[in-house]
N, C-alpha and C positions, 0 to 999 in steps of 0.2 A: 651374111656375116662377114665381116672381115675377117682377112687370114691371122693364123696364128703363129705365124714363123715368127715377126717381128717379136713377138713376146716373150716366144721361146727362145729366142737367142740373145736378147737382152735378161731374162732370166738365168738361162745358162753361164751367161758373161759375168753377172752379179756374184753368183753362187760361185765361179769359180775363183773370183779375184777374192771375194771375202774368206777364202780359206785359202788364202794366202799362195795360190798355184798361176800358173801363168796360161790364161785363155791362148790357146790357136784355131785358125779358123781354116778352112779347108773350100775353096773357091776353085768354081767349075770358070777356069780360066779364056774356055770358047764361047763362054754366052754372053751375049752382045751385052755391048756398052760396060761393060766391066776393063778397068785403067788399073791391071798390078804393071809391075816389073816381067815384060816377058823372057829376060835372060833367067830369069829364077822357076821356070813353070819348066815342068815336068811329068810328061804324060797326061800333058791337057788340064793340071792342075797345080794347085800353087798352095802353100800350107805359111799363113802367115801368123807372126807374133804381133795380137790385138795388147799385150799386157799394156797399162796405163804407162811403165816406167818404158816401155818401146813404139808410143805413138803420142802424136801429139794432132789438137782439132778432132779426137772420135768423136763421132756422131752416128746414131743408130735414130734411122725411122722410120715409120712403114713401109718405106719403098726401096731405102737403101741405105747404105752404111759407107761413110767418107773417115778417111783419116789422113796427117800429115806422118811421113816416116823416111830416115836412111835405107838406102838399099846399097850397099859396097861403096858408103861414103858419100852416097849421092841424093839429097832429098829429093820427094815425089809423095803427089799426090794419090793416092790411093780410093779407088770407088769401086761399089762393088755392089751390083742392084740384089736386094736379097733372097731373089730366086736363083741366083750363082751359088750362092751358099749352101754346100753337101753336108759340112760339118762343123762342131765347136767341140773343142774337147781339153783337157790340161794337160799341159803335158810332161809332169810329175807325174800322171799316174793313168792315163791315158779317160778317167772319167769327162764323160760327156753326152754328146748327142748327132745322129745322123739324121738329116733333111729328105725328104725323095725330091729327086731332081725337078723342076718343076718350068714348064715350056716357057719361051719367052714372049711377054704380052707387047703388041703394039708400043700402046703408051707409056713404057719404060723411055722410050727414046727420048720422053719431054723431061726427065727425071736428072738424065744425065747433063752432069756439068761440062763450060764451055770451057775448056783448060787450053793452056798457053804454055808452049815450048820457052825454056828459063837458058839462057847462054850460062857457059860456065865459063870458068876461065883457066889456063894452065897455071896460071900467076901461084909459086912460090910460098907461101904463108911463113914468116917467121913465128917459128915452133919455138925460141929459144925460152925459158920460163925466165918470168920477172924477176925483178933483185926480189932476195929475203930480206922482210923488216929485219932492223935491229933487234937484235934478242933484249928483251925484257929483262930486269933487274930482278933478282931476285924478291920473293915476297915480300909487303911490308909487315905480314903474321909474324908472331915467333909462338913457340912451343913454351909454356912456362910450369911447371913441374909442382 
């Protein structure tokens, strides 16, 4: 049989967004081929915000879960083979679900994507905001009694 993580945590994901709470996922940050942000992991794991309004590109499939996201202003590609996957849970109210950790197979390695280091730049961004249109005329309604 195929496994059933994949199901369960794209379930779990479902059930938590449709009631309106914000999925996080809970990734065993040491096992291979998994690409978080390593300034943010802690004690070997990493607790990220999967919510749809805090990622962008998810994708969840049998073998693993990709998303695009800011990490302290900085975008990155995020992979994460879904045997790293300890936990999912909301975190309104901490409902969810724990994984058992599950050893890492060979052919994971063919799974994982070929990522490319992105230059940044120090360059400036003018923040200043645009002109305001001209204010609008008042209505052409009137109130007639």
């Amino acid at each position: 049989m195929t496994p059933n993580r994949p199901y369960l945590l794209r379930a779990f994901f479902d059930w938590i967004v449709d009631n309106e709470c914000t999925p996080h996922l809970v990734v065993d940050a040491g096992y291979p081929a998994v690409q978080v942000p390593t300034q943010f992991v802690q004690d070997g794991q990493i607790v990220l915000n999967i919510s749809p309004s805090a990622v962008t590109g998810f994708s969840l499939d049998m073998e693993q879960l990709s998303f695009n996201a800011r990490f302290g202003g900085q975008p990155m590609q995020v992979y994460v083979p879904l045997g790293a996957v300890l936990a999912i849970y909301a975190r309104e109210n901490g409902e969810g679900t724990v994984f058992t950790a599950e050893e890492f197979l060979e052919d994971e390695d063919d799974f994982a994507p070929d990522l490319e280091s992105v230059e940044t730049s120090d360059e400036i961004i003018d923040e200043t905001p645009p002109e305001k249109p001209e204010k609008k005329k008042g209505s052409h309604l009137r109130v007639i009694k």
